[in-house]
C-alpha positions in Angstrom: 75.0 22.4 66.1 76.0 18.4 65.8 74.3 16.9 62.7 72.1 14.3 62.2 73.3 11.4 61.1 71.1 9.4 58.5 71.6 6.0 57.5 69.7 5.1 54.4 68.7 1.0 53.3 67.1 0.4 49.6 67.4 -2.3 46.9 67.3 0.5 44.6 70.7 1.9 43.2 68.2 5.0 41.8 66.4 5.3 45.0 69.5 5.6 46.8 71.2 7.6 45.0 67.9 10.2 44.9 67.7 10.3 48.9 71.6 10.7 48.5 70.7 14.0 46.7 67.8 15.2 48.9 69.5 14.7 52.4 73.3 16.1 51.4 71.7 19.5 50.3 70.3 19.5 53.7 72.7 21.2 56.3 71.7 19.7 59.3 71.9 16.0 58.2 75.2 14.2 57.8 74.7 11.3 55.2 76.6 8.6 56.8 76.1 5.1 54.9 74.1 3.2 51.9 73.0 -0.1 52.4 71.0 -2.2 49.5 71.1 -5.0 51.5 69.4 -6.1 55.2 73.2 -7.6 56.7 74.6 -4.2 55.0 72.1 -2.6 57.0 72.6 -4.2 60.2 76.6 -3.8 60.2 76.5 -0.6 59.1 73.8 0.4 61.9 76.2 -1.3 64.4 79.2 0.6 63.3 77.7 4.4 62.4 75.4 4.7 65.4 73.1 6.6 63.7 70.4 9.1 64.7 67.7 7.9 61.8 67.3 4.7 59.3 65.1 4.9 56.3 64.2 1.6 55.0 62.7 -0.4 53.0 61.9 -3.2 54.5 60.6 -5.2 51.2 63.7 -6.9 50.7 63.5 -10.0 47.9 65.4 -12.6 49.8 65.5 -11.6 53.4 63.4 -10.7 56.2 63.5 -6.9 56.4 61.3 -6.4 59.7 63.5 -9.5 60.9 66.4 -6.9 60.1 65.0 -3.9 61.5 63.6 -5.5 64.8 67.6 -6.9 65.2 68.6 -3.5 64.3 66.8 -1.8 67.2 67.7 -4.2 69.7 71.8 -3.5 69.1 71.4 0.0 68.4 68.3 1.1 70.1 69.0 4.8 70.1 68.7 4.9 66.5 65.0 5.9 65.1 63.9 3.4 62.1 61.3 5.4 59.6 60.2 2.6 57.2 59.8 3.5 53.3 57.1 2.3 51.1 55.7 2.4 47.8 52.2 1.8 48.2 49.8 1.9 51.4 50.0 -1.4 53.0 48.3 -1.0 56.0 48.9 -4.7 57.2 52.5 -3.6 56.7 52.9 -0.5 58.1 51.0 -2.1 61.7 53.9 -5.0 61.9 56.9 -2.0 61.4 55.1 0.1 63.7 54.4 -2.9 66.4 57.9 -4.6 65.8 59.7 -1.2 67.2 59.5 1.4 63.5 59.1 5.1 64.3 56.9 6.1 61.2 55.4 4.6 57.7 56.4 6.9 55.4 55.7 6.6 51.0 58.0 7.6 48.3 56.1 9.2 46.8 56.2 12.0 49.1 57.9 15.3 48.8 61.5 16.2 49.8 60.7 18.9 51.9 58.1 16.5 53.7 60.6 14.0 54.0 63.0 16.2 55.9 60.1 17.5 58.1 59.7 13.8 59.1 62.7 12.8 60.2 63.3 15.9 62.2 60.1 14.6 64.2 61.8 11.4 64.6 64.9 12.7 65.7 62.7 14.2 68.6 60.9 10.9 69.2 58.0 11.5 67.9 56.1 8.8 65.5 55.2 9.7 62.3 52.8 8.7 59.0 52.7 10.3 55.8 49.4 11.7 55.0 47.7 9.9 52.6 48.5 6.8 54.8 47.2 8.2 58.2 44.2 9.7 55.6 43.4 5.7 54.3 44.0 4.6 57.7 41.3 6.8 59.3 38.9 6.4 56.4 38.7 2.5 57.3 38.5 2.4 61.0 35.4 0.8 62.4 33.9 2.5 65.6 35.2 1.4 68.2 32.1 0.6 70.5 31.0 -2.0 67.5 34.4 -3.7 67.9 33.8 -4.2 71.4 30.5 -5.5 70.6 31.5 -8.0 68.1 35.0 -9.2 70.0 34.4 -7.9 73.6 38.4 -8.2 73.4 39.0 -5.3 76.5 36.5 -5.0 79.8 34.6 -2.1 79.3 35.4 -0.1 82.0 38.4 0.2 79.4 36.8 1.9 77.3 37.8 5.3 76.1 36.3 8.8 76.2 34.8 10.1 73.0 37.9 12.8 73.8 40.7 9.9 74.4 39.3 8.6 70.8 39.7 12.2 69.4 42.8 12.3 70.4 44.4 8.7 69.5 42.9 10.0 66.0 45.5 12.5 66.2 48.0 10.7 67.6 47.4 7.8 64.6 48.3 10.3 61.7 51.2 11.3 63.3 50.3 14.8 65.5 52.5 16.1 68.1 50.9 17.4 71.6 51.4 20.7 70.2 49.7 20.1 67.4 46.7 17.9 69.0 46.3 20.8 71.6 45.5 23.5 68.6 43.6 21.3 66.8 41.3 20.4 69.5 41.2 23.8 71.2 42.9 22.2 74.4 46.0 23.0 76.5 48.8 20.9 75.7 49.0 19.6 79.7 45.7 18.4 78.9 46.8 16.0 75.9 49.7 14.7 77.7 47.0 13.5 80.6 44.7 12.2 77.9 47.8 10.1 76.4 48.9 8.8 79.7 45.5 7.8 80.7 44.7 6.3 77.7 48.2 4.2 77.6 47.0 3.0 81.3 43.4 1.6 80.3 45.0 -0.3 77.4 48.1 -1.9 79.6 50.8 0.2 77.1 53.9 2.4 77.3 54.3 4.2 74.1 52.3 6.7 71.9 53.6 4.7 69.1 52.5 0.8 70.6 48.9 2.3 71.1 48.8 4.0 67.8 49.8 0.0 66.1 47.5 -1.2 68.3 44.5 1.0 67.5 45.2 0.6 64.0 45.5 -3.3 63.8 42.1 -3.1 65.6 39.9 -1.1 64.1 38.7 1.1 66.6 38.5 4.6 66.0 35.6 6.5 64.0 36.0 8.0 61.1 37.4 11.4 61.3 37.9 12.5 57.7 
């Protein structure tokens, strides 16, 4: 079976070198490239092709989501995961609108770590948990914000199950595991995603998950 091929983007010479460690002692990742700088980055996207970036995109003197956004455009096969230290949600909303397939901490596990990036080789988009767990524990209900804003029509509105369901989708769920979780058939997520990307005007899982987020809309699950 072909490799992944992972690209990895960090001021950090110890950070580096630890994802170094973690991704070469898994066998279905090939380690292709190190960048500690944003035009490393970039050149070294251009050149490797590959499969997934993880970055930081807190770079000191240059524009990191500027750098992943011009990443994505020449090499838009390639699946960015972003790396943080902390929960920023303001931050993790501009990666995720500016084209970024998950928000992921450092802090998180290695095993978890190579869990996420095999769901972003399939295209799925992903959150670590106690992001998508701060995320959800903060979002306003989303009949108030259409009260206060009246920023969509409301024959926009969604179902309480499309809301149950962009919950899901928000912290990072596949259909699969949406459909399990909600005692549903998977056919019957897929038609609750689609419908709900044609009320809000949207084309991806992942633009509608930003979207939500930036928003405030969903209640609180958790």
């Amino acid at each position: 079976m072909e490799k992944m091929k992972v690209l990895i983007v960090d001021v950090n010479f110890m950070f580096l070198k630890g994802l170094e460690t973690v991704l070469n002692e898994e066998p279905s990742i090939e380690l292709v490239g190190e960048a500690r700088t944003g035009s490393e980055a970039a050149s070294m996207a251009g050149a490797l092709k590959p499969d997934i970036i993880l970055m930081d995109v807190n770079m000191p003197s240059e524009d990191g989501i500027g750098i992943m956004k011009k990443i994505i455009e020449e090499v838009p096969e390639t699946n960015i995961l972003v790396l943080a230290v902390d929960v920023h949600k303001e931050g993790m909303i501009e990666a995720l609108r500016n084209g970024a397939k998950g928000y992921l901490l450092k802090s998180l596990l290695p095993n978890e770590l190579l869990a996420f990036i095999q769901m972003a080789s399939r295209g799925e988009y992903v959150i670590s948990g106690p992001i998508a767990k701060e995320i959800i524990n903060n979002l306003a209900k989303l009949e108030d914000h259409f009260a206060s804003r009246n920023a969509l029509p409301k024959s926009n509105l969604l179902t309480r199950r499309e809301k149950e369901i962009l919950s899901e989708v928000v912290k990072g769920m596949t259909n699969r595991q949406i459909a399990c979780s909600l005692f549903i058939s998977e056919n019957t997520v897929k038609n609750h995603i689609r419908n709900i990307m044609e009320k809000l005007h949207m084309n991806s899982r992942g633009q509608v998950a930003a979207f939500a987020l930036q928003e405030g809309w969903l209640q609180k699950t958790v």
